[in-house]
C-alpha positions in Angstrom: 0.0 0.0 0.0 1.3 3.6 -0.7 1.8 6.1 2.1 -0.8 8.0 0.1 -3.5 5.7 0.6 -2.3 4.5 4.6 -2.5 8.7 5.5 -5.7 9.4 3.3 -7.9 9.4 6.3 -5.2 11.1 8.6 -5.3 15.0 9.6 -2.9 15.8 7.3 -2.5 17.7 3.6 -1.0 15.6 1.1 -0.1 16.9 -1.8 2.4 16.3 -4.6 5.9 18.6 -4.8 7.1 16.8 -8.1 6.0 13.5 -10.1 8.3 11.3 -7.1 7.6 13.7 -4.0 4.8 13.5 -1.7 4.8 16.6 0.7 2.7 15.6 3.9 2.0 18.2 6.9 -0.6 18.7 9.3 -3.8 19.2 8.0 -4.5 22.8 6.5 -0.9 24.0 6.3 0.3 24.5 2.7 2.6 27.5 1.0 -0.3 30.2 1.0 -0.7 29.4 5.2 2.3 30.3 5.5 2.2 33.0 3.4 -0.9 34.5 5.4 0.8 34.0 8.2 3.9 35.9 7.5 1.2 38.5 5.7 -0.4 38.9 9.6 3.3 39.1 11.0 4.4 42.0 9.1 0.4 43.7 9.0 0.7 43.0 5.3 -1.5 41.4 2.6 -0.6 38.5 0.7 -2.5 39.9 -2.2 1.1 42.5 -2.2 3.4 39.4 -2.6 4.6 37.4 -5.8 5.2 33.6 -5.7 6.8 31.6 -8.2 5.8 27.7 -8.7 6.1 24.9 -11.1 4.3 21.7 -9.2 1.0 20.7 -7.8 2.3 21.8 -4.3 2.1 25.4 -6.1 -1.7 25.8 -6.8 -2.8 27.6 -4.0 -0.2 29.9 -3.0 -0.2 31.2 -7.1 -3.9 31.4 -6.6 -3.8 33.2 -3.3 -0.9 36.1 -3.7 -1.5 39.0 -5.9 1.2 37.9 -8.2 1.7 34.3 -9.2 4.3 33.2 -11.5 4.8 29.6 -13.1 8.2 28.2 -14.2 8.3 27.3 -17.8 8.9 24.0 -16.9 5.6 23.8 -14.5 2.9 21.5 -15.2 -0.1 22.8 -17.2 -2.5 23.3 -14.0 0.0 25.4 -12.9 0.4 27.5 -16.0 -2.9 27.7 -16.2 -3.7 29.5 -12.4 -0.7 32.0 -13.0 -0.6 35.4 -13.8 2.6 35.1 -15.9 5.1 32.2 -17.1 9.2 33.1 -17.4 12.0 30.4 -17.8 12.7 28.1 -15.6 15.3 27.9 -12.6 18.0 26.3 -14.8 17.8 29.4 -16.9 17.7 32.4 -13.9 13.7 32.3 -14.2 13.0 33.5 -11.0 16.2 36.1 -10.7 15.4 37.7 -14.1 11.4 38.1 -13.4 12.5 40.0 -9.6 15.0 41.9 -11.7 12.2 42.8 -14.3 9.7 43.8 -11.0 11.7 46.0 -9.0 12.7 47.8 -11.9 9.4 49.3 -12.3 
């Protein structure tokens, strides 16, 4: 049986970080939780960040911030939720994109 199927019933959020890598954590916290919570910290909004995602581990958090950004490289359901697509990491995807943002 896969450790998928033993935790299904658990209090936990499954969900899968690439095609080999099940990430497993108590139940309701994911990227955009932690997100909010550093939003509350700082007395900011999440809808003023920008996230950058390429896996199924990403959906949320590019749904949730105000700016979400999938790696060329990212699956389509990815591509699909975000608000812009740049080159992957191998090719300074994310680096290029900030570059391109706090230039304006």
């Amino acid at each position: 049986m896969k450790i998928h199927d033993q935790l299904v019933d658990e209090p936990v959020s499954m969900v899968w970080a690439s095609a080999n890598f099940l990430e497993i954590t108590n139940f309701g916290v994911t990227k955009l939780s932690g997100l909010k919570a550093l939003a509350e910290t700082w007395h900011g909004d999440v809808q003023d960040f920008v996230a950058f995602g390429d896996y199924e581990n990403d959906l949320a958090m590019l749904e949730g911030v105000g700016c979400g950004v999938a790696m060329s490289n990212a699956i389509p359901e990815v591509k699909q939720v975000a608000d812009a697509v740049v080159d992957n990491h191998d090719h300074a995807g994310v680096g290029r994109s900030l570059q391109a943002l706090l230039a304006h």
